[in-house]
C-alpha positions as CSV (number, residue, x, y, z in Angstrom):
1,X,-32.2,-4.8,-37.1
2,X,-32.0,-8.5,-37.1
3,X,-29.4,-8.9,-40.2
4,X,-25.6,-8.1,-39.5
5,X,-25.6,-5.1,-41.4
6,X,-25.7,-2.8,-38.4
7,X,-24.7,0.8,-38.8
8,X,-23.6,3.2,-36.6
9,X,-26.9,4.5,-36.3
10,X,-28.4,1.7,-35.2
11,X,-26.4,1.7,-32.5
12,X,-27.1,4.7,-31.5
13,X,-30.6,3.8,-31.8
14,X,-30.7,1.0,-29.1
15,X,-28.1,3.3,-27.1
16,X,-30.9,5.8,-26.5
17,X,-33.6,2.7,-24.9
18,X,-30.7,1.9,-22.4
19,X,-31.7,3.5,-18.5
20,X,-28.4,4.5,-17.0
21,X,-27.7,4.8,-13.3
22,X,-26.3,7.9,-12.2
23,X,-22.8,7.7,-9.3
24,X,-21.4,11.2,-7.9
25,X,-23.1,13.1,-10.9
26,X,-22.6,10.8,-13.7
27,X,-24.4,8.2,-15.7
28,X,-23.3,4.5,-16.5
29,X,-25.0,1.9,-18.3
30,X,-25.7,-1.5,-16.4
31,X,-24.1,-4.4,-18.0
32,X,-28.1,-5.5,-18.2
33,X,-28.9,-3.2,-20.8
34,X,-26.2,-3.4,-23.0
35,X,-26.9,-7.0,-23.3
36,X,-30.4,-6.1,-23.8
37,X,-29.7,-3.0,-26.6
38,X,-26.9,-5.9,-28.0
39,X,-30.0,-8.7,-28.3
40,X,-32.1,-6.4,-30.5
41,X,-29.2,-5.6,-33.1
42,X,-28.0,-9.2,-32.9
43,X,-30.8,-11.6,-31.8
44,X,-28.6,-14.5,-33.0
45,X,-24.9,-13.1,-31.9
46,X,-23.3,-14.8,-28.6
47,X,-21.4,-13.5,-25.8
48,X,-18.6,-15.7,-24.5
49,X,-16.7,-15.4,-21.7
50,X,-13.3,-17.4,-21.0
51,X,-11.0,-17.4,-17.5
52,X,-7.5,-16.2,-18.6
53,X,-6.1,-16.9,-15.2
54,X,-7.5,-17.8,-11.3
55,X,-5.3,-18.5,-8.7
56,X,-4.7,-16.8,-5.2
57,X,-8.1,-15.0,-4.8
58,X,-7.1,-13.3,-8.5
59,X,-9.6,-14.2,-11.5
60,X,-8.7,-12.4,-14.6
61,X,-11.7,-12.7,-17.8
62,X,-11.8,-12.2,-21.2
63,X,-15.4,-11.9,-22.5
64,X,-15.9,-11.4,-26.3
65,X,-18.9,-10.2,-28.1
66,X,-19.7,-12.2,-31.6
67,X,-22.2,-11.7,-34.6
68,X,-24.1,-14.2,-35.9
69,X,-21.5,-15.1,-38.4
70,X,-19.2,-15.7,-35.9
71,X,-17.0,-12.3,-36.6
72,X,-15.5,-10.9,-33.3
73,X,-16.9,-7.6,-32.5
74,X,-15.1,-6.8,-29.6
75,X,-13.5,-8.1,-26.5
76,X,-13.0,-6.9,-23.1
77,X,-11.0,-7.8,-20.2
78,X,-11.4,-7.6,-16.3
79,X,-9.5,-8.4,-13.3
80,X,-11.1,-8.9,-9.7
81,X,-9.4,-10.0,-6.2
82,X,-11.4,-12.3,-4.3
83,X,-10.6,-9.9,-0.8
84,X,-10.9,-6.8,-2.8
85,X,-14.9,-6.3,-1.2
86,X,-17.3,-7.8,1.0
87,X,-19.3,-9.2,-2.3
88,X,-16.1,-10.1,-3.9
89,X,-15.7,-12.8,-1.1
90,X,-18.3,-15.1,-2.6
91,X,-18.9,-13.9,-5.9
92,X,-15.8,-12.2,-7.7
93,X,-15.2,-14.8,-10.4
94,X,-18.9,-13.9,-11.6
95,X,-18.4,-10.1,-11.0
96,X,-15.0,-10.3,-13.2
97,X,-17.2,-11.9,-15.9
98,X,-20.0,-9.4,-15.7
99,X,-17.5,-6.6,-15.8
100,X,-15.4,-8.3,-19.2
101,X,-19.1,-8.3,-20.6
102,X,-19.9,-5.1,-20.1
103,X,-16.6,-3.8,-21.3
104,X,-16.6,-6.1,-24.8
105,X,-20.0,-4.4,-25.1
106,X,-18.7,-1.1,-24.8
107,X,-15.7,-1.6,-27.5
108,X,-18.6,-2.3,-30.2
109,X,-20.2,0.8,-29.0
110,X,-23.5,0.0,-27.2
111,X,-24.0,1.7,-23.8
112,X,-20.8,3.9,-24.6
113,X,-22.7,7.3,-24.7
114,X,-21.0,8.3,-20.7
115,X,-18.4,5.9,-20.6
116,X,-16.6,2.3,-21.8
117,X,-17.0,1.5,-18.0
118,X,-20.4,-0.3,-16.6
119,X,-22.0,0.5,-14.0
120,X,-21.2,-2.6,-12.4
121,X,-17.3,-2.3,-13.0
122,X,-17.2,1.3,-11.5
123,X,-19.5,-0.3,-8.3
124,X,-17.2,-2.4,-7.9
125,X,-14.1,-0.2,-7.8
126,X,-15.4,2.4,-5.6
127,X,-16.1,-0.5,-2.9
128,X,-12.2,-2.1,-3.7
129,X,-11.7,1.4,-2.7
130,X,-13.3,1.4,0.5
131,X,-12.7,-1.8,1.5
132,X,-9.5,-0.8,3.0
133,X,-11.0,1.7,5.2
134,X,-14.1,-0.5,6.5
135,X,-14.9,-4.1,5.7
136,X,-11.2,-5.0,4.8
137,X,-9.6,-2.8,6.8
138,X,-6.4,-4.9,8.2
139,X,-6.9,-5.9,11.9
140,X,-3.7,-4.8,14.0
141,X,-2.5,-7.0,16.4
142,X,-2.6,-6.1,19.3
143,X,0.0,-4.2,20.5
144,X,2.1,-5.4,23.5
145,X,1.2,-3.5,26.7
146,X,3.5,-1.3,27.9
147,X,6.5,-2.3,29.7
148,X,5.7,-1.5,33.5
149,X,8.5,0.6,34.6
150,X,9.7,0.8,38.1
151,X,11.1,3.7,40.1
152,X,14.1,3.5,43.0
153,X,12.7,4.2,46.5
154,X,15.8,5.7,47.5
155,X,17.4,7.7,43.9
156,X,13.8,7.9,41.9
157,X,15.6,6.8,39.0
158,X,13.5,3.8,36.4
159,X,15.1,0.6,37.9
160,X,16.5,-1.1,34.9
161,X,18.9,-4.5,34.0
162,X,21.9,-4.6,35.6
163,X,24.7,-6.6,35.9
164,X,23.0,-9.8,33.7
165,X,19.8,-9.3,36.3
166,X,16.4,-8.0,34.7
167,X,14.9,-5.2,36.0
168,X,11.7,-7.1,37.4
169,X,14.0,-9.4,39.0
170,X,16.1,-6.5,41.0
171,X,12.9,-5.2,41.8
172,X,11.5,-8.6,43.2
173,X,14.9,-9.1,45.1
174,X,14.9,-5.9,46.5
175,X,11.4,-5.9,47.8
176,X,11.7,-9.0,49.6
177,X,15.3,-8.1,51.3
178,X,14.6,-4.4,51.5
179,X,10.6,-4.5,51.4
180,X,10.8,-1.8,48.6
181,X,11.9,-1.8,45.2
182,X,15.4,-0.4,44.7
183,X,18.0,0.0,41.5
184,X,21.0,-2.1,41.6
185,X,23.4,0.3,42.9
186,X,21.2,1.5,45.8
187,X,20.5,-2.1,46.7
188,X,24.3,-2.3,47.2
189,X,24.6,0.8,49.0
190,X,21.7,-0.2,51.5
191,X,23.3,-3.5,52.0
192,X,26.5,-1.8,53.1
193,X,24.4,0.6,55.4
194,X,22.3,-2.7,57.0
195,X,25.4,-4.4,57.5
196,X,27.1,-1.6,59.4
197,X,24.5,-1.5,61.5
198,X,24.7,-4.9,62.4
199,X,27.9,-5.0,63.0
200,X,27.4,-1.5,65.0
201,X,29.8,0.3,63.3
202,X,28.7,3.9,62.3
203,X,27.6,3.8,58.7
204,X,29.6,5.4,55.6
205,X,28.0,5.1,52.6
206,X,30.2,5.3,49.5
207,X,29.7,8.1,47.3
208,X,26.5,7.5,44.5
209,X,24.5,10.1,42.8
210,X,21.2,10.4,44.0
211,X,21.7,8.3,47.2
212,X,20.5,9.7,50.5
213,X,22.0,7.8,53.6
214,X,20.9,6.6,56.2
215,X,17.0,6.6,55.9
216,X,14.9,4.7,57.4
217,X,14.7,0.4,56.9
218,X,12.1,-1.8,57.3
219,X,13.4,-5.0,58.3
């Protein structure tokens, strides 16, 4: 089988001395063999590979499968990502070449008898695959603890912003005037009741939802 005059059943001759490798119940050829099974029908022929683009991580090949009389018998294309897989981080240009082969080897037939896919090309797709879910998984930032929330001594309401004051600073005001933490509007009304008693006048605290007056102050 060393002159170009190859028939179909030569190639199905070589295809039966290529060893497959079997993924979730089906066999693909390595890209190995069909080189191999291509050598004995073409000892002279040449495989050529060429980069059609490579930038950003991104290496697209074209690899082309030629007789010995320089007649094109097939081409084949592949496309990796250089974060698609933990392999792919150091090797994808040479993993986009292996799977161009393998496919330009499968358009003239050899190692065709399962699929036009390699074993090496549906490798690496399962891992792109996974990647996501282990190796390549995106970290998350991480997230921004939870806002500490403060409750009113006095109405048990969340003490929240207030009249252009933030809530941690009402609470830190109110905790050192009060010596507990108090919303806005019961800060004023406890003011009110502290000041009545200073001035030892019988306390009336105005009207406010949730307020219960007079209690008790730590001065």
């Amino acid at each position: 089988m060393a002159d170009s005059n190859i028939n179909y059943k030569d190639i199905e001759k070589v295809n039966l001395t290529i060893k497959t490798t079997n993924i979730k119940g089906k066999e693909y050829a390595e890209v190995n063999q069909r080189i191999r099974a291509f050598r004995m029908l073409y000892p002279e022929g040449s495989i050529t590979t060429e980069i059609i683009s490579l930038e950003n991580g991104i290496c697209v090949m074209k690899a082309s499968v030629i007789n010995e009389k320089g007649e094109v018998l097939g081409t084949g294309h592949a496309f990796e990502k250089e974060s698609a897989s933990f392999i792919n981080k150091t090797s994808y240009i040479e993993n986009c070449e292996t799977s161009a082969v393998g496919r330009a080897l499968g358009m003239c037939g050899i190692g065709i008898d399962m699929s036009i896919a390699s074993y090496e090309e549906i490798a690496n797709a399962m891992a792109q695959q996974e990647a996501p879910q282990k190796a390549q998984k995106p970290i998350k930032k991480a997230q921004a603890s939870k806002k500490q929330e403060f409750i009113c001594k006095n109405c048990g309401q969340p003490v929240t912003d207030a009249e252009g004051h933030s809530a941690e600073s009402i609470v830190a005001n109110t905790k050192r005037q009060f010596n507990m933490i108090l919303c806005m509007n019961c800060a004023h009304e406890v003011k009110k009741y502290k000041d009545s008693l200073s001035k030892q006048e019988e306390p009336v605290a105005e009207q406010n939802d949730g307020l219960q007056l007079p209690f008790p102050i730590e001065d």
